[in-house]
N, C-alpha and C positions, 0 to 999 in steps of 0.2 A: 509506803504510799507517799509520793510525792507533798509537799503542800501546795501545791495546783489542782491536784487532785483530789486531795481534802477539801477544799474550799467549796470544787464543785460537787462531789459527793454532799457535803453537809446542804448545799442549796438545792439540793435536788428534787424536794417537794415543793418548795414554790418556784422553783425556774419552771415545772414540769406545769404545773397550772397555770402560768403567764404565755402556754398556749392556746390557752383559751378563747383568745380572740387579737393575736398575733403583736403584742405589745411589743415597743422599740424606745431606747431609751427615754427618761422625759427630759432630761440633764444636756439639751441637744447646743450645739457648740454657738457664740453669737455671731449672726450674719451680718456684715454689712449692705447698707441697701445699694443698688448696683443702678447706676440710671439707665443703663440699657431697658431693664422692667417698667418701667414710668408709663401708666396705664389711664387713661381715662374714662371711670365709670360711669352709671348713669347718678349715682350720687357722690362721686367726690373720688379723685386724682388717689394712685395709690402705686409704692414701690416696691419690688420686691425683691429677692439676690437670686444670683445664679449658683447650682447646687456644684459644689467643688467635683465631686465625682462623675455626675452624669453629663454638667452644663446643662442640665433643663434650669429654667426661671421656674420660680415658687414663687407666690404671695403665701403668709400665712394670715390667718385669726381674721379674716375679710367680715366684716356684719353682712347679713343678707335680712334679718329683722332685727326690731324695736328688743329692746330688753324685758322678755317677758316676766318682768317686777309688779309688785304694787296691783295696781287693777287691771293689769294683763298676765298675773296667773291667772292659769288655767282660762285662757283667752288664746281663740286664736291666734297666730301671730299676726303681726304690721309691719309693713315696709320698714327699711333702718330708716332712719332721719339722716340725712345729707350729708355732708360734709364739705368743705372749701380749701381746708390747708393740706398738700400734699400725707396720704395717712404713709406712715411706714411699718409693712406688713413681712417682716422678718421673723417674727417669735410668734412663738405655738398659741392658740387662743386658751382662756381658762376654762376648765373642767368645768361642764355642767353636774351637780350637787350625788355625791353617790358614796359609797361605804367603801373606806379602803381595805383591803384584804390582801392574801399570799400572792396575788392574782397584780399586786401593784411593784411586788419588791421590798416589802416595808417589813419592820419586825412586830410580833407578835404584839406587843403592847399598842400598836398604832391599828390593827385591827376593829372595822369597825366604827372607826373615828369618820367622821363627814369632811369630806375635802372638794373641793368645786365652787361655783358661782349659780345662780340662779341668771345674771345676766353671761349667757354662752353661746346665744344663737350666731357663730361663726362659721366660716368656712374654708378651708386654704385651696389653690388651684397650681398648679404644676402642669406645664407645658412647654416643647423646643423651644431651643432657642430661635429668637426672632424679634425684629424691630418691631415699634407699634404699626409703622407704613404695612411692614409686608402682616401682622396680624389681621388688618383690618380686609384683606383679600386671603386668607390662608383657607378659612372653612373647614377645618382639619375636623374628626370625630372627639363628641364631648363623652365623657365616662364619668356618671358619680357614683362615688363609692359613697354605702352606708353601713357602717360600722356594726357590728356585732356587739355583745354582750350581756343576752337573756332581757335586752333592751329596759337593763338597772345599772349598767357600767360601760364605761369606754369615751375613746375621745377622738379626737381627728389627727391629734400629734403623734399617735401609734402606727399612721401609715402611710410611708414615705409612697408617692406617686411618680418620684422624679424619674424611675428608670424607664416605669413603660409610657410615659409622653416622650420621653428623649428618643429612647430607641426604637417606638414606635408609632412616633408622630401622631401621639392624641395628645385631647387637652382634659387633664383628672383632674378632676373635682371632689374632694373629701368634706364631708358635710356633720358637723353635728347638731346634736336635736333633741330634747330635752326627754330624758328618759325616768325610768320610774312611776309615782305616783304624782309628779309632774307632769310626767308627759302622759299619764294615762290614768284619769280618775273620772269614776260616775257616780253624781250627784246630781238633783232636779234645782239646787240651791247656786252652783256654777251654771246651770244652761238663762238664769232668770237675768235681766237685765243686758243681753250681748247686744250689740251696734250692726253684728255682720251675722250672717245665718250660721257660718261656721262655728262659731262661739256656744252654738248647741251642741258639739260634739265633744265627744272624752276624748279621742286620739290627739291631743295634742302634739306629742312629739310626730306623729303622722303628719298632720299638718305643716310641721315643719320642715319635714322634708319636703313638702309640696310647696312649700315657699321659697325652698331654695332652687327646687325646678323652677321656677317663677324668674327667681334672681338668674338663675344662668339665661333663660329666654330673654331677658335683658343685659344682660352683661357678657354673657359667652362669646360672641365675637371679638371685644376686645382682647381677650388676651386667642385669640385666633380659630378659637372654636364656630363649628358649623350649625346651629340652633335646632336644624332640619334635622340634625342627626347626635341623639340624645342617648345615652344607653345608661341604665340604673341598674346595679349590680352592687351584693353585698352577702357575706356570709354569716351565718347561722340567725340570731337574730335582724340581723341585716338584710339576710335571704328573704325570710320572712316578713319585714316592711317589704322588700321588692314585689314582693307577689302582694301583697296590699295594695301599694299603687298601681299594680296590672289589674286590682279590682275596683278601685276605688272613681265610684265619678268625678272626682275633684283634681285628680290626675290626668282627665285626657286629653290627649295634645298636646303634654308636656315631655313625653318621650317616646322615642320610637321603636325601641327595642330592651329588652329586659334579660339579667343574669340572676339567677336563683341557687347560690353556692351554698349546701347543706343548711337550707330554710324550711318552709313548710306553709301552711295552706289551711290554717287553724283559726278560728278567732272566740273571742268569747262573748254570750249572750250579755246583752245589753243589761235585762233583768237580773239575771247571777251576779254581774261586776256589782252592778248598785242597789242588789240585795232584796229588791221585791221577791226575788224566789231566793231557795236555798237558803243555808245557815251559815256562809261561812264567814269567818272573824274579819276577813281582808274587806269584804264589799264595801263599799261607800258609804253607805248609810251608815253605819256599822263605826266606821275609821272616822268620821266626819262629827259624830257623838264624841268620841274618845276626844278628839281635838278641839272642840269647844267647850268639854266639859257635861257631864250625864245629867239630862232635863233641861237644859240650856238650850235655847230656839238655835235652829242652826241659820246661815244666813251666807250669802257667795263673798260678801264685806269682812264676816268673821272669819271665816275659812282661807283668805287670803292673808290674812294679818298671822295669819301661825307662822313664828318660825321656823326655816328648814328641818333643826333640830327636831322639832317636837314631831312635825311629819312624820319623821324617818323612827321616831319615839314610837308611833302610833301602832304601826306593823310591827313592834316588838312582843309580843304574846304569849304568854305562859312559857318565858325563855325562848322562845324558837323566834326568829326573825322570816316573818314571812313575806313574799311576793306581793306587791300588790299587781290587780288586773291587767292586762295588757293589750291591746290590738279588741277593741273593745265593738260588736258589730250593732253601731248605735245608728244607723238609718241616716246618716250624714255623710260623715267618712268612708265607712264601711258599709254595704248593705245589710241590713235587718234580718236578712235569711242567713249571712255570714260568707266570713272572706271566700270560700270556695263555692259560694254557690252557682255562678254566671259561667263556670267555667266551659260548662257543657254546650254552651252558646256565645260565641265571639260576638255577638250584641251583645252579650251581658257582662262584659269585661272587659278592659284595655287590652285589645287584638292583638299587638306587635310580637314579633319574633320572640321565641324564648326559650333562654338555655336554661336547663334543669340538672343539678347534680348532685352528688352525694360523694362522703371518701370512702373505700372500702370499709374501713375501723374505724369509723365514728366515736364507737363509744370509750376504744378504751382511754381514751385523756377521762375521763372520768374514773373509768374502772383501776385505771393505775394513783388512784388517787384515794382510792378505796380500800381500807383497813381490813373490809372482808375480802378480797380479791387476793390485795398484798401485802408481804410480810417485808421486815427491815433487816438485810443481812449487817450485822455491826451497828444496830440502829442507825444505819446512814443509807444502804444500796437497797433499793427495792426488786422484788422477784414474785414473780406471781405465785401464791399459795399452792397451785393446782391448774402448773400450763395448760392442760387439756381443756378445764373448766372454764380458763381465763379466756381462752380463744372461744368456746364457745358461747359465754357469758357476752363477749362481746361482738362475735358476729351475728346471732340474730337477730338484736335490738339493730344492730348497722345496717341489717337486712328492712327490718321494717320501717328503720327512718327512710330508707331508699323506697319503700314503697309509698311512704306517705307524702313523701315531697316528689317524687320522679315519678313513677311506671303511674302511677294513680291519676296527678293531675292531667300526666304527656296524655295518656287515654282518654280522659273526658273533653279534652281541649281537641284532641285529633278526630273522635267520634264526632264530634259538634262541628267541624269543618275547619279548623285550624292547623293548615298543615306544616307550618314554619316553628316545630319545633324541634330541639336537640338534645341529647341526654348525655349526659356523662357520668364512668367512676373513677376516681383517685385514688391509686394503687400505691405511691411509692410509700415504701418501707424500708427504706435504708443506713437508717438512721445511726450512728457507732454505738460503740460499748464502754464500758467504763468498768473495769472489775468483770463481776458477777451480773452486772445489770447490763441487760439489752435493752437499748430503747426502740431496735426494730421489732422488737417482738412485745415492748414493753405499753408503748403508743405507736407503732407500727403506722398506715395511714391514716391515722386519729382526726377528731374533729379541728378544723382550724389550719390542718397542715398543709392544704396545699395553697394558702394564701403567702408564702415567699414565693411561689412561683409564680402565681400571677403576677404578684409585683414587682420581682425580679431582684428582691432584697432579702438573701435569708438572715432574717431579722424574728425572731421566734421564741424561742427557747431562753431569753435571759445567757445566764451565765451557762449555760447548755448548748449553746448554738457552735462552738466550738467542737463539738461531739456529734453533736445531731447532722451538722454539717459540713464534714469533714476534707480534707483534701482524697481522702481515698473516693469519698464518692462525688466527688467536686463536677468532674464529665458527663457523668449522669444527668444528676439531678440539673446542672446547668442547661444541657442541652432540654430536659425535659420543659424546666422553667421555660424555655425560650421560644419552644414549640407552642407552650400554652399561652403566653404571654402574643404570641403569633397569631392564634385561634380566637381569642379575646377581643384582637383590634381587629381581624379582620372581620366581626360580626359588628362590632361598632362602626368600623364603615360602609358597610355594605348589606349589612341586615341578615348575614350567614355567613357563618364560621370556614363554609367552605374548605380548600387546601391550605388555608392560611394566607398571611399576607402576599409572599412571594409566590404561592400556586404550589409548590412542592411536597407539602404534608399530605398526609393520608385524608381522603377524602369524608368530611362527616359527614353522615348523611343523615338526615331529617329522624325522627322517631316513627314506629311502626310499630301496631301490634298484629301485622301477620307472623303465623307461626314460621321460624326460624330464619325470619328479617335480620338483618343487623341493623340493630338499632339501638348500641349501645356505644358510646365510646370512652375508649380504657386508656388512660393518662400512667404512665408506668417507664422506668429510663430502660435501654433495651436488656440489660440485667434482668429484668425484673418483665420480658415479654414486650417491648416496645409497647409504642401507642399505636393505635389499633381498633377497629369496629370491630365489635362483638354480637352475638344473639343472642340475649337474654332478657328474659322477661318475668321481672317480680313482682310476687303477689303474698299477702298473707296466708294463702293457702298452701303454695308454694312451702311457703317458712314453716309453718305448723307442721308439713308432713314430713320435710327435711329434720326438725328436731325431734320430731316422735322417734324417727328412722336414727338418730346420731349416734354411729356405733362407741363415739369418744368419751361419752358421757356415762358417770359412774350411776347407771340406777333411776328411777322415776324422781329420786328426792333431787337430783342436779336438774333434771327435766323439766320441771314442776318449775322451779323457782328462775328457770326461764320464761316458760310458759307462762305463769300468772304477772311476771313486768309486762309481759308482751299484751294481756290479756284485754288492756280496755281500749286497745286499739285495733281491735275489730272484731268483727262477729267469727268470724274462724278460727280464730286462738281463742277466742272465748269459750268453743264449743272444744276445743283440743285440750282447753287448760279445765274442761269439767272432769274428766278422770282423774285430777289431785286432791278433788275431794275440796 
């Protein structure tokens, strides 16, 4: 074994979880500010460089709010405060406050440790080049991206924008936004005392994204964007705020079209988060005692004065470190009946165009991550335990995320009169080998993966991306990226994905649930079946008769322990998973 090969063998559990939500170095080279970028905001002059590979102009670390410090935790956010001396916006903004893990690059002993800022609320923008003169008449499509990360981790300097503004003349926008128990806590002791109605609400990192919709409807022309023509796209938890702001009243009119990359349509009760019902450790009430201390009046002045530390302290619990609430349906932000309930009625949600999708393999960056699934050949190469089990372990949870985020919502949005939407799946799995370990078969089209193709940087995998994306499959996945990356702008200018920007792609066409429509579209390089409309249409019922029927699986006891993951997510696998007793 080489020692290149060792290096990457021995990193191979955390290069393989730094898919998770498409991280890129942070160690990023320093730029000089370039006057060509010399931009004037509505609060203060700002410069940025030009990216050596693509020639798109970057700004980074842009404030779009006030530092939500001191008496604006857990406060809506507020406009930045101004500025007069040209800012220079070359270098990545600081991490908003979150637990570093395998997931960051870091070694075992730095696991866990809190790294980030409370003051974060930045944003970097990436767009062709071009003077200020011809900016000011471009009008070109704006794209914000919002960041993934079970929306407890992640930052804006893990995703480069420059390729697809340069190549295809939009203006990206990468936004972050205070995540965690920051950006999402409920307590009646935070809603007391707010200035602005919004400061009743828990979703603060919510709100943040909506305030940087805000910032770009003020600012987006200057660096040559079209304000008319907004598009909010982001995956897994990123996905997820997207289709928040398609529900949320505080969102409308701040964009016109919406991308939902493997997110979902979930929220959770207002009362469960802050503990009026339910018992669980995480709720507000609950977490908000712990941090001022048992029997001590609680109050929104004491709760603010905790520091970072001791927060992130609180959701530590009989050893396990839990989650705190997220995406909270508190009758401000969210509706009170919850994120999916207006769907059925384009009055009861932000109407615009919307793509919906899902990767084939969702699950297994997970399940290759998992000690039950996989075993360590030479304690270094990972191999799935039992290929037939692993494939199937991992395609019907990938099945039913695709119904809970795609065939489900596409249906009620379509039933209820909204016909401007689109669906897609991510197929490719091509990814090289290493020894004994395949990682097409290993993370195949996993969650996360097809975000180097949208952005036309495969930038992925860590110290893996050399494998993952190799020169053998370089034509492929190139062309595939390029198509998607194609499909992507042309919904952002135009409001539908259409043939793509030039007319020449296969035509997408809208979703349908008449029996044997195509109404699916398959992302895949022509290895691998080209891209392509398909018919198909998923459903929980669907999936429960398929795995009952699965000739691959050893026995009811493999059966079962699919079936009962599957189980609380809907009444049909619930009724499939009563024969395991």
């Amino acid at each position: 074994m080489t020692r290149w090969v060792s290096i990457i063998a021995g990193c191979l559990a955390a290069s393989i979880a730094l898919a998770a939500q498409g991280q890129t170095p942070a160690n990023a080279p320093e730029r000089a500010p370039d006057p060509a970028t010399a931009r004037t905001l509505k609060d203060g002059p700002v410069v940025g460089y030009v990216d050596a590979e693509t020639g798109a102009q970057a700004w980074r670390a842009i404030p779009f709010a006030k530092p939500p410090v001191g008496p604006l935790r857990w406060r809506a956010p507020r406009p930045a405060e101004p500025w007069t001396a040209q800012r220079i916006s070359t270098k990545p903004a600081p991490w908003c406050p979150q637990q570093l893990s395998a997931l960051d690059g870091v070694g075992k002993e730095k696991y866990g440790q809190i790294a980030g800022q409370e003051d974060c609320l930045y944003l970097d923008v990436y767009a062709p080049p071009m003077t200020a003169q011809a900016a000011a008449t471009a009008r070109l499509p704006i794209m914000m991206w919002i960041h993934g990360g079970s929306n407890t981790w992640g930052r804006a300097e893990q995703y480069d924008g420059s390729a697809l503004a340069a190549r295809f003349k939009v203006v990206v926008v990468v936004v972050q936004y205070r995540i965690g128990a920051l950006g999402w806590f409920a307590h009646p002791a935070l809603r007391a005392g707010g200035s602005v109605p919004d400061d009743a609400s828990a979703n603060f990192g919510t709100l943040d994204q909506i305030q940087a919709l805000q910032w770009i409807q003020a600012n987006g022309a200057a660096f040559g964007g079209d304000t008319g023509r907004v598009t909010i796209f982001g995956e897994s938890a990123g996905g997820q705020n997207v289709a928040t702001l398609l529900t949320s009243p505080r969102a409308k009119g701040l964009f016109q079209r919406a991308i939902v990359q493997s997110g979902g349509f979930k929220s959770e009760p207002l009362a469960l988060a802050e503990g009026e019902t339910g018992d669980r450790p995480e709720a507000g009430l609950k977490i908000a005692q712990v941090l001022v201390g048992t029997g001590k009046p609680v109050s929104g002045a004491a709760l603010r004065a905790v520091p970072v530390s001791a927060l992130f302290d609180a959701y530590r619990i009989e050893g396990r470190q839990l989650d705190p609430f997220r995406l909270i349906a508190d009758g401000v932000v969210i509706p009170a009946a919850g994120l999916d309930s207006g769907l059925d009625n384009p009055a009861g949600y932000n109407a615009v165009p919307v793509i919906t999708g899902t990767n084939h393999d969702e699950m297994k960056l997970f399940n290759a991550l998992n000690p039950k699934f996989v075993t360590y050949v030479g304690g270094r190469l990972p191999i799935p335990r039992d290929p037939a089990f692993y494939e199937a372990a991992s395609l019907y949870p990938s099945r039913m995320w695709r119904s809970n985020a795609v065939d489900g919502p596409a249906a009620r949005m379509v039933a209820g009169g909204q016909s401007q939407v689109w669906t897609y799946r991510f197929d490719w799995k091509e990814e090289g080998k290493i020894l004994v370990t395949d990682l097409g078969q290993l993370l195949g089209a996993g969650h996360s993966l097809e975000i180097p193709f949208v952005f036309g940087h495969f930038k992925l995998l860590g110290a893996f991306d050399p494998l993952a994306f190799n020169k053998d499959n370089a034509p492929g996945r190139i062309a595939l990226s390029d198509t998607m990356m194609s499909y992507w702008a042309n919904f952002a200018a135009t409001g539908a994905p259409g043939r793509g920007v030039d007319g020449t792609l296969p035509e997408w066409k809208t979703w349908s649930s008449a029996p044997g429509a195509t109404n699916l579209m398959v992302f895949d390089s022509t290895a691998g079946g080209g891209v392509r409309m398909i018919a198909d249409h998923e459903s929980p019922a669907r999936i429960a008769s398929d795995l009952l029927a699965d000739p691959s699986l050893k026995g009811d006891e493999q059966r079962c322990q699919i079936l009962q993951g599957l189980a609380k997510d809907s009444a049909e696998v619930r009724a499939a998973a009563g024969r395991c007793g």
